[in-house]
Every structure is written in structure tokens, then in C-alpha cells.
C-alpha positions as CSV (number, residue, x, y, z in Angstrom):
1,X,82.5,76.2,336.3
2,X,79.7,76.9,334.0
3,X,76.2,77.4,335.3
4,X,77.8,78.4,338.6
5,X,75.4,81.6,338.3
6,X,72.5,79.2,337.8
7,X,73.0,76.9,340.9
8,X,73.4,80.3,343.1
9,X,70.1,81.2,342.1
10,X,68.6,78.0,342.6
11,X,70.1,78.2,346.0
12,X,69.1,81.0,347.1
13,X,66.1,80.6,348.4
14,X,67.6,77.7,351.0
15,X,70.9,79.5,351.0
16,X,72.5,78.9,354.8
17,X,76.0,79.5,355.9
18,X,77.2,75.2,357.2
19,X,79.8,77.3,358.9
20,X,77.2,79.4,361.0
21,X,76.2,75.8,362.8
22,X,77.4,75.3,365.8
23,X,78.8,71.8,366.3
24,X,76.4,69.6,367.8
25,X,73.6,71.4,366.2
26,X,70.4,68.7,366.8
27,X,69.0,67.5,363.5
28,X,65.7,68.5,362.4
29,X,63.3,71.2,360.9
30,X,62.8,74.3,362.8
31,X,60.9,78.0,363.1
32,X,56.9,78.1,361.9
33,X,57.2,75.7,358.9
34,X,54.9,73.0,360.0
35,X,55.9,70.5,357.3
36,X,59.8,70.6,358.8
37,X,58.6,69.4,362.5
38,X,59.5,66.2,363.6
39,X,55.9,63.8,363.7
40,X,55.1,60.4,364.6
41,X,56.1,58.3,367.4
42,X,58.6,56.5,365.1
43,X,59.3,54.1,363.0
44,X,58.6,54.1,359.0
45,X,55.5,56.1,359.3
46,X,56.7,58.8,361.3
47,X,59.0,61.9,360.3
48,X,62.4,62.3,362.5
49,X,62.9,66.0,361.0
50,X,65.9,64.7,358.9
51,X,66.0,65.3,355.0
52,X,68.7,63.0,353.7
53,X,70.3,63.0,350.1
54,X,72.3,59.4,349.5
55,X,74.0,59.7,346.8
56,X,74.6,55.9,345.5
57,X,71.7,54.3,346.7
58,X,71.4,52.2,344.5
59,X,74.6,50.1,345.1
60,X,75.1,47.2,348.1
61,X,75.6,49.9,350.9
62,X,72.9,52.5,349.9
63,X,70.4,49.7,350.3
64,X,70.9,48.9,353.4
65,X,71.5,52.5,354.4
66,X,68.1,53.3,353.2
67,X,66.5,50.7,354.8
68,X,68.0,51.4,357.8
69,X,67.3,55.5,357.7
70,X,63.6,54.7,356.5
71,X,62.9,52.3,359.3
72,X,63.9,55.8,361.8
73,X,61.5,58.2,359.9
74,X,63.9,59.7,358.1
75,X,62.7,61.4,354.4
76,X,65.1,60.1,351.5
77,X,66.0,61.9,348.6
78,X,67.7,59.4,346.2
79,X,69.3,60.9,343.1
80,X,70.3,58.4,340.3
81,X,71.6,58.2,336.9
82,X,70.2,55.5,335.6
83,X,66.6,54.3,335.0
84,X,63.9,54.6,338.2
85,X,62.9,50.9,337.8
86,X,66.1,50.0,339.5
87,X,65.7,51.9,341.9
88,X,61.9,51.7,342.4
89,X,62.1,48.5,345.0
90,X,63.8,51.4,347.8
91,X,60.4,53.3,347.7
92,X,59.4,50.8,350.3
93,X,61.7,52.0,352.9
94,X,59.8,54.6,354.1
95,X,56.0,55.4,354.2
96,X,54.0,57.2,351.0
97,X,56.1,60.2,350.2
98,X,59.2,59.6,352.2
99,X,61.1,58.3,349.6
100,X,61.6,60.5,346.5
101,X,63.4,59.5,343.7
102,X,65.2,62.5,341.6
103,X,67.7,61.9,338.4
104,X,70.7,63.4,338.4
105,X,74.4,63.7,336.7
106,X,77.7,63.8,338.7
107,X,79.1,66.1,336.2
108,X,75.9,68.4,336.1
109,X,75.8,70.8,339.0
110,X,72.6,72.2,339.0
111,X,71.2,68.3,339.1
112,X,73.3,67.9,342.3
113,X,72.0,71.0,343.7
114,X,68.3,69.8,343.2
115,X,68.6,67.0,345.2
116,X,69.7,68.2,348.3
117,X,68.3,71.7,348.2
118,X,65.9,70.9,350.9
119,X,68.2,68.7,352.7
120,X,70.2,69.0,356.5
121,X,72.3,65.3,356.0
122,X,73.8,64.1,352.6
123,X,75.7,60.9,352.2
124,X,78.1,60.5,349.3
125,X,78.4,56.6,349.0
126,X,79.2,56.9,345.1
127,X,82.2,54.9,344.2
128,X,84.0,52.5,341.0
129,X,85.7,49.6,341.5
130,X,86.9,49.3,337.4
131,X,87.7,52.8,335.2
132,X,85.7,53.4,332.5
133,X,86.6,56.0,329.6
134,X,83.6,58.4,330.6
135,X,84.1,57.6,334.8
136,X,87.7,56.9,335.3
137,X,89.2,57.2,339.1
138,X,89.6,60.8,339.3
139,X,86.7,61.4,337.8
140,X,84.4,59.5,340.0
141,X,86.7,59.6,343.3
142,X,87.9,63.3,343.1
143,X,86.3,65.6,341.0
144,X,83.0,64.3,341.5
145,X,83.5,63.9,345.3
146,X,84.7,67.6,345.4
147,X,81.3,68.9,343.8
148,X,78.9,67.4,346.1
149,X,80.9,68.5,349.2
150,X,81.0,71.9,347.8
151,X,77.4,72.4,346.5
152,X,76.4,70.8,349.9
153,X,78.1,73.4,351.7
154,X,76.6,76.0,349.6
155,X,73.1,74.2,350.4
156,X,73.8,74.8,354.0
157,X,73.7,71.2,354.7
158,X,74.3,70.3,358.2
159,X,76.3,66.9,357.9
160,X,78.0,65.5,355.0
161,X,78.8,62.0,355.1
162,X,81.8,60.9,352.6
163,X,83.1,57.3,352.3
164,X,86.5,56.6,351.2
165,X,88.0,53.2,351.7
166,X,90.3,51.7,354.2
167,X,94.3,51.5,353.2
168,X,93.3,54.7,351.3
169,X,96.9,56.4,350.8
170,X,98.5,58.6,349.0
171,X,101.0,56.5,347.7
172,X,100.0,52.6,347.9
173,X,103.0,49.8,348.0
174,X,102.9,48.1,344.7
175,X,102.0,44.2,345.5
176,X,101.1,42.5,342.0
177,X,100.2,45.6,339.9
178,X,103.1,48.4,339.0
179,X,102.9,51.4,340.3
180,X,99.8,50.3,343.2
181,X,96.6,50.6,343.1
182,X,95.3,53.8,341.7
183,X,91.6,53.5,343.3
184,X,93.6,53.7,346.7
185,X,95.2,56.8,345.6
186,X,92.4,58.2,344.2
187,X,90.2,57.3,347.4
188,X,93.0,59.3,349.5
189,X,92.7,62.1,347.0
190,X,89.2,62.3,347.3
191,X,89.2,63.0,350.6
192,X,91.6,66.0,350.7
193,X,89.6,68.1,348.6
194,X,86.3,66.7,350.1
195,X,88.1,67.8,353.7
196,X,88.9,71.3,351.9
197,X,85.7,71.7,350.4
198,X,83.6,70.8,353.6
199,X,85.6,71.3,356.5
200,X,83.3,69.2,358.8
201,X,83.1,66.4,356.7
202,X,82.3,63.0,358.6
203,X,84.6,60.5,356.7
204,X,83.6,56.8,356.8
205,X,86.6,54.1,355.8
206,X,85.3,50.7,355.3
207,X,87.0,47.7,354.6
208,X,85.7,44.8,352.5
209,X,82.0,44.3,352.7
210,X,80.1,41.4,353.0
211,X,76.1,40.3,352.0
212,X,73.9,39.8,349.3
213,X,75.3,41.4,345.8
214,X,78.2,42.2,347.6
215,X,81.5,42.7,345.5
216,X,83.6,40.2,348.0
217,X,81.6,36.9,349.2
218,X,80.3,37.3,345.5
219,X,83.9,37.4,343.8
220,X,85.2,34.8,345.3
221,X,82.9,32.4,344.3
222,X,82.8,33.5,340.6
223,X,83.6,30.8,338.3
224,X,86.3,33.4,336.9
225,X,88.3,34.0,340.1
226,X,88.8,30.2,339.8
227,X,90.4,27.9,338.1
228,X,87.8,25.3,338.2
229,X,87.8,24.0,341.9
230,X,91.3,25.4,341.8
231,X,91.6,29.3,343.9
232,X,94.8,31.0,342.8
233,X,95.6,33.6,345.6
234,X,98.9,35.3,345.2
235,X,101.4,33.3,348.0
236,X,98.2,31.3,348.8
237,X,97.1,34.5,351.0
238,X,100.1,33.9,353.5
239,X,100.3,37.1,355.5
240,X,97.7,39.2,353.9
241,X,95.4,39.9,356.7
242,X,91.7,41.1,356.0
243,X,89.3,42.9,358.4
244,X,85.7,42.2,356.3
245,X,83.1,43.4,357.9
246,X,79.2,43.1,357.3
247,X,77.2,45.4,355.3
248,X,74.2,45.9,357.6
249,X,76.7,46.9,360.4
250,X,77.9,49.7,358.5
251,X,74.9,51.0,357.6
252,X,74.0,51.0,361.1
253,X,77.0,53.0,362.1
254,X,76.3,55.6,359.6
255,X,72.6,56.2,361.2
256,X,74.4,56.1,364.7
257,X,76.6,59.1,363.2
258,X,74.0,60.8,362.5
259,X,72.2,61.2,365.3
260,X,75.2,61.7,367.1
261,X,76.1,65.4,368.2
262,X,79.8,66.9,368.4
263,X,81.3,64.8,365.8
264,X,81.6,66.6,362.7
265,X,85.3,66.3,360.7
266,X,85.8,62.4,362.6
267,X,87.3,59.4,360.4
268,X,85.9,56.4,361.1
269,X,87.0,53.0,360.0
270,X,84.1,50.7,359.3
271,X,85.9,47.4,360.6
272,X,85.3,43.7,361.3
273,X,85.4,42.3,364.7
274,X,88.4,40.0,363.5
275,X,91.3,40.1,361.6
276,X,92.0,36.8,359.2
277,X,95.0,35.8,356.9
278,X,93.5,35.9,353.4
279,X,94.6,32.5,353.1
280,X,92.4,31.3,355.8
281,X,89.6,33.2,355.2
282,X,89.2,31.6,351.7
283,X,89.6,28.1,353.2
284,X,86.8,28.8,355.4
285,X,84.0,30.2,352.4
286,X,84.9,26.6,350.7
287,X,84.3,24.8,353.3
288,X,80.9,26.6,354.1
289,X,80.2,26.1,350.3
290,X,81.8,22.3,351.3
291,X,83.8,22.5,348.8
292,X,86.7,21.1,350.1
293,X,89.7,18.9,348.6
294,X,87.2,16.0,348.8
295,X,85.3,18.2,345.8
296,X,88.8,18.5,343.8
297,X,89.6,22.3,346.1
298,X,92.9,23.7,346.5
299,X,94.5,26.6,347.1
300,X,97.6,27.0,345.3
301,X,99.9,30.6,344.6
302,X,99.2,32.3,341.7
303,X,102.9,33.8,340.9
304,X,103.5,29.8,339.8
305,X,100.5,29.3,337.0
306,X,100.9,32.1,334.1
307,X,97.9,30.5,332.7
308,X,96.0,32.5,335.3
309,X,98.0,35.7,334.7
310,X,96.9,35.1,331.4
311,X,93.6,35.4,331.4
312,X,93.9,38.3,333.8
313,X,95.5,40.4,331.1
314,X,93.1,39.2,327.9
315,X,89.7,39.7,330.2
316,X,91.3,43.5,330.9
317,X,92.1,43.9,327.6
318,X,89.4,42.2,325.5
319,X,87.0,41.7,328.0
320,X,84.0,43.4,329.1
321,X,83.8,46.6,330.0
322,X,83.5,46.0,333.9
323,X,86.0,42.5,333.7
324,X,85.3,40.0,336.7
325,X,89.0,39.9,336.9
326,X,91.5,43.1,336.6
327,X,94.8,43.7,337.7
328,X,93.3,46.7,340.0
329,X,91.3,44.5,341.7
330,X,93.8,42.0,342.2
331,X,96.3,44.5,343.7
332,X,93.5,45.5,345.9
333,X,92.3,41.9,347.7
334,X,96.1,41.4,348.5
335,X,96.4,44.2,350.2
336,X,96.6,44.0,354.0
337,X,94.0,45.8,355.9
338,X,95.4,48.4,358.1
339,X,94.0,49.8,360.7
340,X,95.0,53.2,362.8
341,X,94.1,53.2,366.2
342,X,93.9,56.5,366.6
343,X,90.7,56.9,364.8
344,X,86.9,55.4,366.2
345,X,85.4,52.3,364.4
346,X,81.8,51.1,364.6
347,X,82.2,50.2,368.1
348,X,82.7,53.6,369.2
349,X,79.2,54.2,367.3
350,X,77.8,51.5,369.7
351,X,77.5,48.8,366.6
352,X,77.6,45.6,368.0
353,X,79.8,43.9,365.7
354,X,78.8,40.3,363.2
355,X,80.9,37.7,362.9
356,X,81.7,35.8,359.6
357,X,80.7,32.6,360.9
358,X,77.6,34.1,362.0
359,X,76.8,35.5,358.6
360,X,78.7,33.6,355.8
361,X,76.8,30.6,356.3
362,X,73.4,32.1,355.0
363,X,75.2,34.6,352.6
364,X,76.8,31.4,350.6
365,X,74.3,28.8,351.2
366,X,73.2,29.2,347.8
367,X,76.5,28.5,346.9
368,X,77.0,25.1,348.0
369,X,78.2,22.2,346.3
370,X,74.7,19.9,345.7
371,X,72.6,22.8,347.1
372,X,69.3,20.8,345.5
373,X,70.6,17.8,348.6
374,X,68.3,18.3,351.9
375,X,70.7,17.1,354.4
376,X,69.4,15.2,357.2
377,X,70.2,17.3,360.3
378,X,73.1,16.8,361.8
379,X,74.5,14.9,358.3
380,X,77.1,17.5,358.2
381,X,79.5,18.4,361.2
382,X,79.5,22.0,361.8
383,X,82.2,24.0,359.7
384,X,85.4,25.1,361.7
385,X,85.6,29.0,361.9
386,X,88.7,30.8,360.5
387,X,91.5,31.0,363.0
388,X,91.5,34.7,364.2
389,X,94.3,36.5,364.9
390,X,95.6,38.4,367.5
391,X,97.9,41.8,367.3
């Protein structure tokens, strides 16, 4: 790699072996340099001794992780591509100086090395849901993971936090799109050469995540997922199960992992508290958004309108460059969540778990059908939860 010569130089100064650390290594600043030493008594004004580097911050997750690692003490380093005024709102996080906001390129090492030069915990939340010609998959998912782990290494950080994606595999089963889905593939990729390039890399596998801006509660209620107050959903979701899970408890469990000593080269999978047939699940956003088959709703399988597949195609193909309907994303919601027991969740992180029907009803109440009404209370009855199901 060019400018490899570069990046050791800039390293050298903060250049510590992450295989000299013993496992279970506490956190923190150490030796004679005052400005390293834990301070405070907690919260956003104090200083936990931990320097943190999220990469993607500036997507749903890295908000809620930053909120969550300011509100600790902890200082944030938060490298971005794009313009700072999007990013500005997360200075609020933490206390005058806590949060530092440094631009950077995934393909440009030394940038990468800049921002966590100084740090002992980097996160790597940086992900794609559509390919573009300058980020495609392997690009964004591989290559770039690869690079942060390694330059992380060379940093001498102490934990590296990489998040993949649950039913990552190295060879999905092709459900509506030929071949699979290649950000599945690419997420298991990723996390080989992440695994080879930082040995005691924490990985973090979450499933569909829910809250505001999300890219689920969010999709299903664009007016381009429907047809009208029609939802295609390939055989009307009948036996594609989903495991959604909240945003905020995720970025909980990431904090908890942390702090949390001994576990360095774990997988966890970020997981609901329930299981739902896709089918179901749907029903039950509608009819929060009351939207039901008294407003014209109905759920209806998509293999029987080509219409649908249709549009599909021409929004990929003529459409915008991030299309609100692709056949990769498609392949990915009908996908059944599955879920290893082998490997900890958030429970074992001590996250106490939300459930949908405690959170969907404020996520989508901006959604609902006559959302200018002010219901009288008790007007409505109170909306039936999903049926859960049992393994």
C-alpha cells in the first residue's frame, strides 16, 4: 500500500504492540500523563479514561452509540467524510472538548490513522445497504473493514469493535434475487480478514433495527414499498421469521462490551426479545398506523402482481442512485433471521431487552392514518401485539 512508510511514522510516536495486552486489560490512561487519568465522578462532564474512534457515527446506530458513550465520560473521536454540519448536532454528547470531529477517507490510510492515534477503543459501524460505483460491497464491507482493523492494531488500540450483520454467510440461499444476497456475503467476508487482521476483534451481529431514521420501521411505511394501501410481501411473509430489535438496546450492549473485561475475539448477536413471522409483524405496524382493511389495507404475495416486480427492476435501473426499492434489499427482508445459540446476545451484556409493542407505537405515531385527529382517550381500543413465536 502506498504511504505505508508515512502512516509508520505517524505512528510511531503511539506505536504499542495490541498483542502485548493481556486480556482483560482495564480501560483507561496510565503512567505520569495527567491529561490520560480518569476525572470526574461521571456522567457527561467527567472523563472515564477511554478515547473512542466510531467510525460511522453519523448513521442510526452511531447516534445512539455516542450518546450513549458521552453520557459515561467517554472522549469521542468521530471521523467523517462528508461535511461537519451533519455531524455537528453529536457535539452535544459529551461536555466542551469531548467530542472531536476529524475528516477522513476510507480509502486514505494516513486519515484513518489520525483519528485513532490517540485512541484505546475503536468501533467500526461503517456499512451500505445499496452499491455504488465508487463504494460497492467489497469495497465498503472488506477492504475497508480490513484497513481500520489493521491500522488499529498498528495504533495499539486495545479493543476493536466490528459489526457485521446477522445471517452473514458465506454463501446465502437465494430467495427472490439469483445468486443471494451479496451484502450477506460480503458482511461474512468482512469479518474473516477483520478476524485475521485483529485477532481479538469483538464482533457485533445485529439484526434489523428499529427507531427514528431507521432503515426498517421507515421502509415499510414508504409510499414505494407499497402499492397504495396495498403491502406486497413475497408469500405474504408466511414463514419468514424476523428477530428486530431496538436501536438504543444495541447501543447499550456495545458500551456494556466495553467495560467488560476478558472478552476480546466474542461474536455477539444483537437480537430482539421475540421472534415474529414477517407476515405478522407487518400486520401489526398497520394497525398501529390503523391502517387496517377498513382504510383499503391488505397484504397480498408479491410473486402474483408483476406490476410490482416491475417497478422493482426500473427504480434499480433508472432510478436514483440509492433506490427505495432494489432487488438486494428485497432478498434481504425475506430472509429468516437465524440465530446460533452458541454465541452471547445482549442479554448476556445485561441489556434488558424492548419490546415492539413497547416502542413501535411512538416510533410510527407520526405515521398514522388522520394523525392531525386528537382522539378522545380511550376512542381507540388498544392495538393487539404480534403473535410471538416459540422455538
Amino acid at each position: 500500500e502506498s504511504g505505508q512508510g508515512v502512516i509508520a511514522g505517524t505512528l510511531s510516536v503511539n506505536q504499542r504492540q495490541c498483542s502485548s495486552q493481556p486480556h482483560g486489560t482495564p480501560l483507561g490512561g496510565t503512567g505520569m500523563n495527567l491529561a490520560s487519568l480518569k476525572r470526574g465522578t461521571g456522567g457527561r462532564s467527567s472523563f472515564n479514561g477511554v478515547v473512542c474512534t466510531v467510525f460511522g457515527a453519523g448513521g442510526c446506530l452511531g447516534r445512539f452509540l455516542a450518546n450513549r458513550l458521552g453520557k459515561v465520560g467517554t472522549q469521542l473521536i468521530l471521523p467523517s467524510r462528508t461535511n461537519f454540519q451533519y455531524m455537528q448536532r453529536l457535539k452535544l454528547c459529551g461536555d466542551l472538548g469531548q467530542v472531536l470531529l476529524v475528516p477522513f477517507d476510507l480509502k486514505d490510510e494516513l486519515s484513518i490513522a489520525k483519528a485513532m492515534k490517540y485512541s484505546n477503543v475503536v468501533i467500526n459501524l461503517i456499512g451500505k445497504d445499496t452499491e455504488t460505483s465508487n463504494y460497492p460491497f467489497s469495497e465498503v464491507h472488506v477492504k475497508g473493514a480490513e484497513r481500520i482493523a489493521r491500522i488499529a492494531r498498528e495504533c495499539g488500540v486495545q479493543k476493536f469493535i466490528h459489526f457485521s450483520a446477522l445471517n452473514a454467510t458465506e454463501s446465502p440461499k437465494p430467495i427472490i434475487k439469483f445468486g443471494g444476497s451479496k451484502f450477506y456475503a460480503s458482511k461474512w467476508l468482512g469479518e474473516q480478514v477483520v478476524r485475521e487482521a485483529f485477532p481479538g476483534a469483538i464482533i457485533f451481529r445485529p439484526a434489523d433495527m428499529y427507531s427514528h431514521e431507521d432503515h426498517f420501521l421507515s421502509y415499510y411505511v414508504s409510499k414505494l414499498r407499497r402499492n397504495l394501501a396495498y403491502m406486497p410481501v413475497w408469500k405474504k411473509g408466511d414463514g419468514i421469521v424476523k428477530q428486530p430489535v431496538y436501536t438504543g438496546d444495541v447501543a447499550e450492549g456495545v458500551v456494556n462490551a466495553i467495560f467488560e473485561e476478558g472478552n476480546e475475539g466474542e461474536i455477539y448477536q444483537a437480537v430482539g426479545p421475540r421472534r415474529y413471522e414477517l407476515g405478522e409483524l407487518i400486520d401489526y405496524m398497520f394497525r398501529v398506523m390503523r391502517r387496517e382493511k377498513e382504510a383499503g389495507y391488505v397484504r397480498y404475495d408479491m410473486r402474483l402482481d408483476p406490476f410490482f416486480l416491475m417497478r422493482v427492476q426500473f427504480l434499480q435501473t433508472f432510478g436514483f442512485k440509492y433506490p427505495a426499492l432494489s432487488w438486494e434489499r428485497l432478498e434481504r427482508e425475506h430472509t429468516t433471521d437465524v440465530v446460533y445459540y452458541e454465541y452471547p446476545t445482549l442479554e448476556d451484556l445485561k441489556v434488558k431487552l424492548t419490546y415492539v409493542e413497547d416502542r413501535f407505537p411512538f416510533e410510527l405515531k407520526y405515521f398514522r392514518e388522520a394523525a392531525y385527529f386528537d382522539p378522545d382517550i380511550a376512542q381507540f381500543e388498544k392495538v393487539k401485539p404480534p403473535p410471538a413465536l416459540v422455538d
